[in-house]
Each structure stands twice: as C-alpha cells, then as structure tokens.
N, C-alpha and C positions, 0 to 999 in steps of 0.2 A: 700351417706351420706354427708349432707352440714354439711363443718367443720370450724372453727373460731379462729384465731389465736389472741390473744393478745398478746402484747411485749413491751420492755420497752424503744423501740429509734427509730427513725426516720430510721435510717441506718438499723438495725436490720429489721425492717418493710420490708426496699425496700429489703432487703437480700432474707429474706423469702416469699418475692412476686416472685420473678425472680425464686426462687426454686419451685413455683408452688403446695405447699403442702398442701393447703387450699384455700377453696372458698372464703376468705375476712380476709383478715390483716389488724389488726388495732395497728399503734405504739402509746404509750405510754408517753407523755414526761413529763411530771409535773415535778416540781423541788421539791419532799416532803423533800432530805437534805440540804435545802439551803432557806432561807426565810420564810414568813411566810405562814401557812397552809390555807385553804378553808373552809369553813364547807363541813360538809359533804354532804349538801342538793347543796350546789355550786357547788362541784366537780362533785355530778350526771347530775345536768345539763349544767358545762362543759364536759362531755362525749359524753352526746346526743347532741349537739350543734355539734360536726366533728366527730359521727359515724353516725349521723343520727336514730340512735336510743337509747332506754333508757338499761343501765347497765342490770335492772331486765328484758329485754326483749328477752336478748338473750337464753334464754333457748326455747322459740316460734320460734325463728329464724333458729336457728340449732343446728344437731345434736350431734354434739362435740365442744368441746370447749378444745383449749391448751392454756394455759400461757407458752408461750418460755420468759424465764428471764436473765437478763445479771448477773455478781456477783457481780457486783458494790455496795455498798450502798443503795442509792436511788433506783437503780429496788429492792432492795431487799424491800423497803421501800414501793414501787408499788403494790409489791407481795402481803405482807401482807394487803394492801387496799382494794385491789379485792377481796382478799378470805373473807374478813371480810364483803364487801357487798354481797358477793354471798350465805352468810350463811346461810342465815334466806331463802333461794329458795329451795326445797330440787329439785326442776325440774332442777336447773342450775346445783347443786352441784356435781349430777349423771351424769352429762357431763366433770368433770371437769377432764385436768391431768393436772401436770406441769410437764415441762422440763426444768428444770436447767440445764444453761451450764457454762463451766470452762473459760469461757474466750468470751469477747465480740461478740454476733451475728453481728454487723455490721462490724465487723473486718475482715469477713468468706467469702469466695465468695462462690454464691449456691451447686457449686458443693464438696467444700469443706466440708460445712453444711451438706450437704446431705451424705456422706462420714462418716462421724465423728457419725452420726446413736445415738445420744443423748438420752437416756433412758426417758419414760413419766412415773413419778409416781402418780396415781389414788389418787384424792383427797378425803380427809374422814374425821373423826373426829379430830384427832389427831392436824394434819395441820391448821383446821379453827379452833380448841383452840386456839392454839398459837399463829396464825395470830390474833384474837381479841382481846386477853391480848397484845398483843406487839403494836397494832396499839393506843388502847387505852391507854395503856402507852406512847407512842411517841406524842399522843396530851395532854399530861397532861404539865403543865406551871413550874414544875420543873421536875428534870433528876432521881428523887428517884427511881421512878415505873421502868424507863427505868435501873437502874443501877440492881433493882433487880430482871429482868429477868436473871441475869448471875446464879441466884441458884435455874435455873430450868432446865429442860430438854429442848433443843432445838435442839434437832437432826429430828423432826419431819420436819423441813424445812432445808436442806443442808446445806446453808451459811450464816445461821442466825445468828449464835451465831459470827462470826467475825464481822459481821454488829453491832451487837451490841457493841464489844469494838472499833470500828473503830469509829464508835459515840463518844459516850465515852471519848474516846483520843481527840475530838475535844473540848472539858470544857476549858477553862483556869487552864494549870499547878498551882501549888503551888508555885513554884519559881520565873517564868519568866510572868504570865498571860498571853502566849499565847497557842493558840490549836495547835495540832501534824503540821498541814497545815502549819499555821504562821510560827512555828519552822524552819520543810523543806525549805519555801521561804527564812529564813535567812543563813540556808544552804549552801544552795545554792551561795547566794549573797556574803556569804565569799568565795566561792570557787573561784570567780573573772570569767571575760571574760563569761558573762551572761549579757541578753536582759532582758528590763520588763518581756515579755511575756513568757521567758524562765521559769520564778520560780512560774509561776501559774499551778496548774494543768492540766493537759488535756491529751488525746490523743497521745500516744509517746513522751510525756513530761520528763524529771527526776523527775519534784513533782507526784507523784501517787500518793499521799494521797485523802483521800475526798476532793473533788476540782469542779470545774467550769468548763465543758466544751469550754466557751467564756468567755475570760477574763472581759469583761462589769458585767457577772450576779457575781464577788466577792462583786460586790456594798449588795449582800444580805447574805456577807459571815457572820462569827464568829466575827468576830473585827467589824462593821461596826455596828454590832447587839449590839453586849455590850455596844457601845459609844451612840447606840441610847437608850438602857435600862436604862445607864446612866451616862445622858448629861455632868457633871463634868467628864467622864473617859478621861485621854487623856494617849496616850501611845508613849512612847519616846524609841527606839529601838538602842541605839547605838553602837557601836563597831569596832572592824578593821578589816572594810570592804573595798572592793574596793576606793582607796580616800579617806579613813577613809568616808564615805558616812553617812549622821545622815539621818533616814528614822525617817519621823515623820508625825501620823497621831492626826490631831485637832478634836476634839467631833465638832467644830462648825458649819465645814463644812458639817455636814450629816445631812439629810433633813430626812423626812416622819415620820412617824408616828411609834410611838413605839409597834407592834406587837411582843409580845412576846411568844414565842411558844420553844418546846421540844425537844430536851435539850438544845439548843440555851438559852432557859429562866429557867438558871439554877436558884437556889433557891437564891434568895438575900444576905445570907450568905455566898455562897461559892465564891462570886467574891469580895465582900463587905469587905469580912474578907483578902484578895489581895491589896486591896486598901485604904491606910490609907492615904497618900498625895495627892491623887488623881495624882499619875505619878508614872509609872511605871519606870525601867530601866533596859532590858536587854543585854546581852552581847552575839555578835557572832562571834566566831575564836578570841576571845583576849582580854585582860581587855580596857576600854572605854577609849578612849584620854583624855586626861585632857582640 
C-alpha cells in the first residue's frame, strides 16, 4: 500500500521522514494566520509547484492518504483547507484519516512519535462540513461568519473550536486596540530584562499566543494590517516599562498594499468605533508618565 503523509511544518515533515511511516512526506507551510490569503486556484498551484503534483491528484497516486496536524492555529487553518479541496473527490476522501496530535510533530524525535501511537480518525461527512463552512468563513473580509461558528458544533475536528477563539482574541480589544499577541509583548516588556526577540512568539518562547515563527514575518502580523487598512492609525503604547521605554509604531512607515482578509479585516466598525483621534494610548504595568 503507497501511503502519503501530509503535515503542516517543515520540522514535522523531516520528523515523519526519519520515522519511515509513509512513501512520500509532504510539509505544509503556508502562513493561512498571518497575512494575506491566495486564491484558491493560486494555492493549488503553489502545491503542485514543490510536490510535483496536483492536490486533486493524489487520490491516482496512492493508497492512503494521512493528514498528521500540529494544534497550533494555522495547521489547524491548513486542515480545514485540504479537507475542503479534497471534498468534491469522493476517490481522495475514502483515503483520507487524520491524526491530530497534542503537541507539535517537529518537536518529537521519530522514535518518540512512533511511541506515542497517535490515533487516525477516518474522514467522512461530518469533518468536510465543517471544514467548508469554516474555511469559507475565514476567507470572508469581516470576522462575523468566523465569530459565528462558536454556536455550532465543532467537535467534528478536535481542536477547532480553540482555533476559533484563539483567532478571535487576536480583533482589536475594546479598550486598548490591541490583539491577545500585542498585549503578551507588552507583558512581557513590563516584566523588564527582555530582548526584542524575546516577546515575539515562537518556539520555546514565553509569547505562545498566535505568533510568528521568525520574528521578520510579524511585518504581516495584526497591528501592521490595521495601520495598512487604515493609513491615519497610529498607535502610541506607553507606560512603565523598562526606562519608562515609549514603543511607538507610525502608519507611515508601512509599505504594500492594503490586502485585507479574515479576521484580520475585521468589519470597519468594530476598529473605526476604537478610533476617534486616530491615537490610541495604552497602558502596561502602570499609569503613563506624564
């Protein structure tokens, strides 16, 4: 039986090569929580461009097909992608399981992976519903569709329904205008005796939140997106922080083009109705120096 791994990271990939559990690993990396989206006709043929073959092909190819996923976000974001092209194949779909794991596949060494014997659940209806309303919700240009998947059933995909408020929590607060991420990094930066690099997210990081594996790709984070959606935002961060330190970011300096996508491009009201001065002022670890 030729079998076929898809997954959602680089590391994960090489994990699941060295374990030997499949004829052909292929990792994943798209950044679906972070920047702007592809069509869909682009991402198919970024797939086939570094697998060498086309998404709907893999059911000709071989016999089985797993999705090993990370629980991260974005693979969760992955998940639902694939299942929603693989839908309309009934040849791929009768291939399909996934395996959801509890904690990052690149993080595993084979034999640990191997060990840990991760359960494959058999994809079926249920799953590519929900994969299709969720994905189609996450390409929509406000956060509505995405806010009301929380009053539906999402147990059909394991760690969906935290992906969903993990999103979510990434809007602009009501108070402060910034996302759970931002907040963390000012966290942090009051706690003192902290590097830049230190209050980005990543890998063995203290920010866990939805984050950036490489500090360069925050260029496509939350705050970068809003100041590019719109150009008057400027957000002024101050407080007693190390050096009483004023972090401050200028709308002027950020370049490209205003792609705005989900929930990133939250509905013009809900940031609009934050912004009356066009300046924000939040406070971390302590009221703002005078």
């Amino acid at each position: 039986m030729k079998r076929l791994i898809l997954t959602t990271s680089d590391s994960g990939a090489g994990c699941l090569k060295v374990a030997g559990i499949a004829d052909k690993v292929i990792g994943i990396g798209y950044r679906f929580a972070t920047g702007p989206l592809l069509s869909d006709a682009e991402l198919a043929e970024s797939f086939a461009s570094f697998a060498s073959f086309g998404l709907t092909d893999v059911g000709d190819r071989f016999d089985a097909i797993d999705l090993w996923i990370d629980p991260d976000p974005n693979a969760q974001l992955i998940l639902i992608w694939l299942l929603t092209c693989f839908r309309p194949h009934d040849k791929i779909v009768s291939k399909l399981n996934l395996v959801q794991t509890d904690i990052s596949i690149g993080e595993l060494m084979p034999e640990r992976l191997l060990a840990r014997r991760f359960p494959a659940i058999k994809i079926a209806g249920p799953q590519l519903e929900l994969a299709s309303s969720a994905w189609r919700a996450w390409r929509q240009p406000t956060p509505q569709d995405w806010f009301g998947l929380l009053s539906n059933e999402l147990g059909a995909l394991p760690l969906f329904r935290p992906t969903v408020v993990a999103l979510l929590e990434e809007l602009p607060g009501r108070t402060s205008g910034l996302g759970a991420t931002e907040m963390r990094m000012l966290e942090l930066i009051g706690q003192g005796n902290v590097t830049p690099p230190d209050v980005f997210p990543g890998h063995e990081k203290r920010n866990t939140r939805v984050g950036f594996s490489i500090i360069g790709r925050s260029a496509n984070g939350w705050m970068v997106w809003r100041m590019r959606r719109y150009p008057r935002y400027r957000v002024l961060m101050v407080g007693r922080l190390p050096r009483k330190c004023m972090v401050t970011v200028n709308a002027a300096s950020v370049t490209g083009a205003a792609n705005c996508r989900s929930p990133r491009s939250a509905a013009t009201s809900w940031l609009a109705a934050r912004i009356s001065a066009g300046t924000i002022r939040c406070t971390a670890g302590g009221a703002s120096p005078n």
